[in-house]
N, C-alpha and C positions, 0 to 999 in steps of 0.2 A: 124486547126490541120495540121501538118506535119511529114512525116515519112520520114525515113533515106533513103538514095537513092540504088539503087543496079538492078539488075536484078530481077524485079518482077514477072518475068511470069517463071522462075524456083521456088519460092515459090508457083505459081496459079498450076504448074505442080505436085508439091510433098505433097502438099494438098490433087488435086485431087487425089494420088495414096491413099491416107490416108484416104481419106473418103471411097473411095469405098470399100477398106478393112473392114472396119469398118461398113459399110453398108449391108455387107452379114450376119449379124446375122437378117436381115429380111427373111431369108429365113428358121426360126424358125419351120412354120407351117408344111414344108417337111419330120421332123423328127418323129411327131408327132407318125403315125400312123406305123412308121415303129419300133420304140420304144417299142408300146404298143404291136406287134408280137413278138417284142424279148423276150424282160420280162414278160411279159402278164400283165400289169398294168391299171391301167384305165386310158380311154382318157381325159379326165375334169382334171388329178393329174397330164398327161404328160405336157396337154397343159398351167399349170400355172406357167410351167418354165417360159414360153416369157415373164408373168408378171411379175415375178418378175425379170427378165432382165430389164424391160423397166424399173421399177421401180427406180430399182438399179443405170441405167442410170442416168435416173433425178437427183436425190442423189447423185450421184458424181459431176456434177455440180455447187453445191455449195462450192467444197472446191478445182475444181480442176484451179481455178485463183489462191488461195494459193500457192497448189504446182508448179505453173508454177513460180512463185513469189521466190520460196525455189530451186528451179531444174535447169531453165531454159526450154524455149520449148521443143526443139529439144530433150533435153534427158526426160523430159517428155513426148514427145509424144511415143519415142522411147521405154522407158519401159512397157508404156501401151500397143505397142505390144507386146513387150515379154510375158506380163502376157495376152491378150486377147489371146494371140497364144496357151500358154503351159494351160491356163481354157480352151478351145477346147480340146484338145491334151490328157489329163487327163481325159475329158469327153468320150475318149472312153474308159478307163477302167473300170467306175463304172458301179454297179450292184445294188445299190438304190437308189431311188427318193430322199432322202434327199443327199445323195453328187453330184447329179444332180443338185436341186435347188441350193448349197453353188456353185459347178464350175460352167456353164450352165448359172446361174442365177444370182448369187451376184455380185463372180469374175469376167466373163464375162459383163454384166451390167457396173460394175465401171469402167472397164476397158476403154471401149467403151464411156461408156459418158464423161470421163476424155480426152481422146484426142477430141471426135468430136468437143466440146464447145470451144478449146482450139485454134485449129487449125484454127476452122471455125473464130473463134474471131478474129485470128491474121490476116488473110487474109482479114478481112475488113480494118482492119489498116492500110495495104498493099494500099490500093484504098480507101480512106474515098471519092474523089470525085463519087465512082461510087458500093456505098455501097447494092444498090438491084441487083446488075448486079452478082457482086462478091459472094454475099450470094446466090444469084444462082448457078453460077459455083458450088460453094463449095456444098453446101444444095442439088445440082442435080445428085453432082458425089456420096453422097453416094445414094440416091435412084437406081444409075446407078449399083453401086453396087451389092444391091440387086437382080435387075433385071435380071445381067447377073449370077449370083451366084445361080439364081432358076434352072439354067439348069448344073453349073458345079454339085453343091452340089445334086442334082436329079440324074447324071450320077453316082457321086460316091457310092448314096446309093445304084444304081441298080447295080453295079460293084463290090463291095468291101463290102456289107452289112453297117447295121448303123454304128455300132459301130465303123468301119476302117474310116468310112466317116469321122467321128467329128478328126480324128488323121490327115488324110492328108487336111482337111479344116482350122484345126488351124496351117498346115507349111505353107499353102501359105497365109493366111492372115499374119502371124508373119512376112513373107519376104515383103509381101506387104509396112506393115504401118510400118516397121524399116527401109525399102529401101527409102520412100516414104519422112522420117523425117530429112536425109541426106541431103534432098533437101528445107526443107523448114529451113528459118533465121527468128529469133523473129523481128519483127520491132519494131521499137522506135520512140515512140510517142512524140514530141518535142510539147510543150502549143505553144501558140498560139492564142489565145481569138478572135471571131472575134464575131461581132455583126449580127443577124439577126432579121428583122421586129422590133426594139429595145431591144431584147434580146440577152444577153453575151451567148455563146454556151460557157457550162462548163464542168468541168470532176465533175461528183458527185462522190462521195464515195455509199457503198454498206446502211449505216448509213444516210445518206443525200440523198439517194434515196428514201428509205422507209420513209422518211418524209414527202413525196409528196404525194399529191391523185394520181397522175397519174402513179405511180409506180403499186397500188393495182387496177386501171382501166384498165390497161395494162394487168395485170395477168389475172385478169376477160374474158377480151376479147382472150385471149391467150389460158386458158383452155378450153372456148367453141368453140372455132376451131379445137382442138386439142381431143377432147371427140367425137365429129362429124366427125372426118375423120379416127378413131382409131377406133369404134364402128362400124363402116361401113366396115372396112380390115378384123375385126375379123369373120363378122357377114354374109358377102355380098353373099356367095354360098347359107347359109340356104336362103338368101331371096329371091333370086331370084327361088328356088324352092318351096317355102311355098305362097309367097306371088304373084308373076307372074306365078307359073305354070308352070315354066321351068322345064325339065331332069338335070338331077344332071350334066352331059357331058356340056352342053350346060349353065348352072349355072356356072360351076368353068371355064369356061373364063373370067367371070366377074372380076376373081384373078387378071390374067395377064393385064386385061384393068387397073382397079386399078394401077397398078403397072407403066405402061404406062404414064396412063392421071396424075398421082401425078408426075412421074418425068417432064413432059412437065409443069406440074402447076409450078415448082419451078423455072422452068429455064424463062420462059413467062413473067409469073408475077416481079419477082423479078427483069428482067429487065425493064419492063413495070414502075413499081413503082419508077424507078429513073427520070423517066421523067413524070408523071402526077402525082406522088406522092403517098406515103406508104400508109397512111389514105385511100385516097381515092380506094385504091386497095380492101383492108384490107375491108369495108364498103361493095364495091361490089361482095367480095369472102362472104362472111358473110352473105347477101341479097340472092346470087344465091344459096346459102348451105340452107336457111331458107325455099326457093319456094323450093326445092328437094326433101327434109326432107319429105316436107310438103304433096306433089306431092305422094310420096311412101308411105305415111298414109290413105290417103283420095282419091285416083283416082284407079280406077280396071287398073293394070297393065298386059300391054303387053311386047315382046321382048323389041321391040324397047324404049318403056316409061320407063323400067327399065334401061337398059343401059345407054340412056340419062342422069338421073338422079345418077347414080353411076358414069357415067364418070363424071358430074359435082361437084359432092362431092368432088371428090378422087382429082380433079384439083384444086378445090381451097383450100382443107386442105395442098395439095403442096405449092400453091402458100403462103397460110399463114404463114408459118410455116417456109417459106424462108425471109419471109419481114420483120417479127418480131427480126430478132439481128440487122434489119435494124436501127427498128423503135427505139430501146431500143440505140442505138449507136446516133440517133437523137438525144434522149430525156436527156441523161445524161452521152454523149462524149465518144469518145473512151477510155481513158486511163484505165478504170476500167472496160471494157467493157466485160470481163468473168465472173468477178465475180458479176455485175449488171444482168447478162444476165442471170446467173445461179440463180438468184432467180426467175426472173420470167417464167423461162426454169420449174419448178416445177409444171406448168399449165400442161404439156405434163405427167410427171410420174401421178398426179391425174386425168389428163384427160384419160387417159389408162385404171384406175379401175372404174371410174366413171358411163361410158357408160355402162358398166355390172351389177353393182352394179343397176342401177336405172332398169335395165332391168326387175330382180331377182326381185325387189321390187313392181314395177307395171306391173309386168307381158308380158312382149312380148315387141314385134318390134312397134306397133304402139304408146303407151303410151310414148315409150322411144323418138322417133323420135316426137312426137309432145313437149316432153320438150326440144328436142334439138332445136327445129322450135323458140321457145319462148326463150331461149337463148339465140338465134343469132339474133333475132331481137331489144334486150335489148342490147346486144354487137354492133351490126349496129349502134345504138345511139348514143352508146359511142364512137366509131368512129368517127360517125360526130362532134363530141360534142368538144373532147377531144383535147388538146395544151399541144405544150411542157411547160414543166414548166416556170414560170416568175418570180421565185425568182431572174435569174442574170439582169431582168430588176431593180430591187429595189438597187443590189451591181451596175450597170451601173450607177444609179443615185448620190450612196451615192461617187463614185469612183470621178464624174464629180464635185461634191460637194468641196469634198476634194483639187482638183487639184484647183477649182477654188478658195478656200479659200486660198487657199498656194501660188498661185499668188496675191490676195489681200496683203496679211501679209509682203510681198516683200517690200523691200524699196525702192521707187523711183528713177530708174538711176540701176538698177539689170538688169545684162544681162542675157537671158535664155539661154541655152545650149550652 
């Protein structure tokens, strides 16, 4: 594969403004509690907006390779700010939890995973030789995002009350990810077939992907990284006071660590994986998530044992979660690679309700955490296990066949080329 030539590191720059934008709707959980003084609502009904944001996210996903297909990037990413900016912006007028959820939730949601998937998609294309490296930058800057947006969007709510908050959060993200789109150019993915270990690298279709077992392996392994590192962001203050013993003060550091060790997991890893390889990353973020898990069910936790363990979660759900448009770019080429990616990107929106759901189900943190243990070590397998596909070995064959039959059938005294 080859892309068009131009000044690349003005796309890697206007990306990164793009994601981080886009990255501050993780700082969802700040709104919470100041919501629930305004209006007086319940906390369980404020806090299911983030889901169904995240959910929404995932969902858009799937359709937003279409629209870049019908739009072009640039004004698709473009418009997604305007509409991620003006579903902020709107969100300080309402006065019910149902036009909450629809701005807040849906719109914002769609908004958001419509460009992330897009952008981030395109900037591997940008670097196909240095595809974990890239998916880091991109994958780190929105974490970066977040990170630093816990302390604007926190000034604002102590400053201006909530509700002014969500008005001046959605002008500077709108300026953000519309200033940020100016700067990035769709690359153009020119074929190019080239062989590895005897296999043709090919562009599958979204259709000829899901043909393959390794498309629904993929997923598998995608959603249990993604359920263990989502279930652990939502969860990680009550544990560290329930289950270590910690002060509530001393607990919600765990936030900002989190926040910390996933952005370091994305940017590490992802480069790490371009050179010892995706899998093998993939396998031992999986492996060290599995002893964590395992670690925070079955061992009397102290300061230290906790933190350890949630810094290692939180790092390698970063680092997964960066490899994987890697991996998925490996397996079935760049050229369709939003919309390949957007299907198996759908591990993350049910990986989001999943960890909850099983929670509610069997009861608490331990049960839950020992089926994520047993998940990622069934996922670890498939890791090891798993190959790109070799249907373009079978088309290499038939292709070699072909040429060589066609020079048989030649008449003696034929000049080739």
């Amino acid at each position: 594969m080859k892309t068009n030539s131009g000044n690349r590191w003005l796309v890697v720059l206007g990306t990164i403004i793009v994601q981080m934008g886009l990255g501050t709707i993780y700082t969802w959980s700040l709104f919470n509690q100041p919501l629930v003084d305004r209006f007086g609502w319940n906390l369980s009904s404020v806090a299911i907006t983030f889901s169904i944001t995240s959910f929404a996210l995932a969902f858009a996903t799937l359709f937003a390779g279409k629209l870049q297909d019908k739009w072009g990037l640039r004004r698709l990413i473009l418009c997604s700010g305007v509409v991620l900016g003006a579903g902020l912006m709107l969100s300080s007028q309402v006065t019910s939890l149902s036009l909450l959820y629809i701005l807040a939730g849906i719109v914002v949601g769609f908004a958001d995973g419509t460009a992330y998937i897009t952008s981030l998609s395109n900037l591997i294309k940008w670097f196909p030789e240095k595809k974990g490296l890239i998916s880091g930058i991109s994958v780190g800057a929105y974490g970066t995002g977040s990170l630093i947006f816990k302390y604007i969007n926190g000034s604002l709510i102590q400053s201006v009350g909530v509700s002014q908050a969500f008005l001046y959060w959605g002008m500077i993200v709108l300026i953000m990810i519309v200033g940020g789109s100016f700067l990035v150019r769709e690359a153009v993915v020119v074929n190019k077939p080239s062989v590895q270990n005897g296999i043709v690298q090919r562009d599958y279709t979204v259709k000829e992907m899901l043909r393959t077992k390794q498309a629904y392996l993929l997923f598998v392994m995608f959603f249990t990284a993604c359920m263990s590192g989502l279930y652990l962001i939502g969860v990680v203050k009550d544990i560290g006071v329930r289950m270590a013993g910690l002060d509530v003060a001393t607990a919600a550091n765990a936030v900002a660590m989190v926040a910390i060790f996933n952005t370091a997991g994305r940017i590490i890893l992802g480069a790490l994986s371009d050179k010892v390889g995706r899998l093998k990353v993939v396998a031992g973020a999986l492996l060290t998530t599995a002893v964590a898990v395992t670690v925070l069910s079955l061992v009397p936790l102290n300061f230290g044992l906790f933190f350890a363990c949630v810094a290692g979660i939180a790092f390698c759900f970063g680092g997964n979660i960066t490899v994987f448009p890697a991996i998925v770019a490996d397996f079935f080429g760049l050229k369709n690679q939003s919309k390949n990616y957007g299907i198996v990107y759908q591990g993350f929106g049910l990986g989001a309700l999943a960890g909850s759901f099983i929670a509610a189900l069997l009861g608490g943190f331990i049960p839950t955490f020992t089926t994520i243990a047993v998940l990622c070590v069934v996922s670890f397998l498939i890791a090891l296990t798993i190959r790109i596909p070799e249907q373009g070995k079978g088309k290499l064959r038939s292709e070699r066949k072909k040429n060589t039959n066609s020079v048989r059938s030649m008449k003696p005294g034929t000049k080739l080329g």
